[in-house]
C-alpha positions, 0 to 999 in steps of 0.5 A, a space after each residue: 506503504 505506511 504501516 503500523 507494527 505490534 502484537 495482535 491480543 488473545 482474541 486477534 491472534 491467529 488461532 493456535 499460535 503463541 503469537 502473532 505480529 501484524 502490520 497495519 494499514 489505514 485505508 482511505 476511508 478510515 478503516 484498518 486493514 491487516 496487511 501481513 502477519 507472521 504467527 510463532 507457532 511454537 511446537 502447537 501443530 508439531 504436537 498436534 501432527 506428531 512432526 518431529 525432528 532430530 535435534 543437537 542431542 541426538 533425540 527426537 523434539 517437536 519442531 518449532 515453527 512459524 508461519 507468514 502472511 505476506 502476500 497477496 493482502 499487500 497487494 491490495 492494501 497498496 490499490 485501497 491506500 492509493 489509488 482514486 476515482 480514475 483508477 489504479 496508482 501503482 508505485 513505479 517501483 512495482 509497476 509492469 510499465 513505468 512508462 507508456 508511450 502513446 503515438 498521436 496521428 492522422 495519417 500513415 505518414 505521420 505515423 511512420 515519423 512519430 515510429 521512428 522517434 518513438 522507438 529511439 525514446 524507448 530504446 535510450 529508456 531501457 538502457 536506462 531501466 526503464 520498463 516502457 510499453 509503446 502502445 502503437 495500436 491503431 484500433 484505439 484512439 489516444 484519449 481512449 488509450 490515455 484513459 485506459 493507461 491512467 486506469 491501470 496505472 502506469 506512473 508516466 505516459 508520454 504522448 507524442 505526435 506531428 507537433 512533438 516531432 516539428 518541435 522536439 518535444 513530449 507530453 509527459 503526464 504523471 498518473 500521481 498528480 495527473 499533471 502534464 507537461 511539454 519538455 523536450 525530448 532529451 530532457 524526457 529520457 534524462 529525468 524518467 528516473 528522477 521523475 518516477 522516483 518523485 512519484 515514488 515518494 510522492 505516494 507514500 508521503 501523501 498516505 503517509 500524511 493521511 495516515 498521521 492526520 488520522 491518528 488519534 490519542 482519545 481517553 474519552 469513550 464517548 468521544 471514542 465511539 463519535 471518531 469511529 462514526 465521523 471518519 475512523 482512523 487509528 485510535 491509541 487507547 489505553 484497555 485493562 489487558 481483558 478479553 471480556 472488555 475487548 469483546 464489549 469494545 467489538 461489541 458497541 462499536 464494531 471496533 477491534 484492537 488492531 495491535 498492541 505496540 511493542 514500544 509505547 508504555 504509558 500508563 493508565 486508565 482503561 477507556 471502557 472500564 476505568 481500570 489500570 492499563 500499561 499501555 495504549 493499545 491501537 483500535 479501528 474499525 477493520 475490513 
């Protein structure tokens, strides 16, 4: 996942921290999105809850400490950042199944002959360390089974049926792209790896892309509040380092500073106030 990194401001930071340090994700369609955050707390709460530890000069101190949101909001920014109208697109690499294999049949015969080939591909995927699900139930046909596997998810299915067999080939369908294609099998089992790190790459690259297309240096507020109402995106800023020009910002435009750069020093002039300004700050709109 494509993330931005800095400094939340006075107003953003975590309520009692000293600081707090965030990384940011734009969603598809154009909002900001904290994806984790770590807060140095300093000895705030030690004080506040009388914790105190020994230290190297044998006397009681207030422990320092910090404390980090990384978690489960990643999670979901990944679903926001990549997913589509058919469902999730889970990056292999954190995907329960990489693959899913999907048996194509009639009749109980060719069934049994399908299951023999099935289970060969799936025994030479795993000793490659390939996570694979052999989705053999018969309760469900395989465009529902097709459907269901593209909506969850799953970085590669391989569909195989009597035809497959007669002419020792696999349907192999990327969830990235939704392309198909028939190669054989031999060539499925050797390019699963390379094929599940495309898609890897593939979808960071593809946020990546959406990310820096909106991206956006604006020292105009007038254009400033017209790119937040026709697309959003990141906005670098120049702000006069006061909370009472902040506040306005959120006020007008729903807008917050969504961090504050550690290595970008530009000066400048404020975008709502005229005032002078060290450096470009980044806003968006936010969930």
């Amino acid at each position: 996942l494509p993330v931005l990194k800095g400094l939340k401001s006075e107003a953003e930071k975590f309520a009692g921290a000293e600081n707090t340090y965030c990384i940011e994700a734009l969603m598809q369609d154009g909002k900001a999105l904290q994806a984790g955050t770590s807060h140095f707390l300093g000895q705030n709460f030690a004080k506040a809850f009388d914790v105190k530890f020994l230290n190297k000069e044998n006397k009681l101190d207030h422990v320092w400490a910090t404390s980090w949101g990384v978690s489960t909001r990643l999670m979901g920014a990944l679903i926001m950042a990549h997913s589509d109208d058919n469902g999730l697109i889970i990056p292999p690499k954190l995907a329960p199944v990489q693959v899913v294999i999907v048996p194509i049949f009639k009749t109980d015969d060719e069934f049994s002959t399908i299951d023999i080939k099935a289970k060969e591909i799936i025994k030479k995927l795993i000793e490659k360390g390939i996570r694979v699900k052999y989705d053999n139930r018969d309760t469900h046909k395989p465009g529902y089974k097709f459907a269901e596997h593209e909506f969850k998810g799953v970085p590669l299915r391989f569909g195989i049926g009597p035809k497959d067999i007669a002419n020792n080939t696999v349907e192999v369908a990327r969830r990235d792209t939704m392309q198909k294609e028939f190669i054989t099998i031999e060539e499925a089992i050797e390019k699963t790896p390379l094929l599940l790190s495309e898609i890897q790459q593939s979808i960071y690259n593809k946020a990546l892309l959406f990310r820096k297309e909106n991206t956006y240096y604006i020292d105009d507020y007038e254009q400033f509040k017209k790119q937040l109402d026709n697309g959003g995106g990141f906005i670098y800023a120049h702000w006069d380092g006061t909370a009472e020009t902040e506040l306005r910002i959120k006020e007008e435009t729903m807008a917050t500073i969504r961090f504050i750069p550690n290595d970008e020093k530009e000066p400048g002039q404020c975008i709502y106030s005229g005032k002078p300004s060290s450096q470009r700050v980044v806003f968006a709109r936010s969930y």
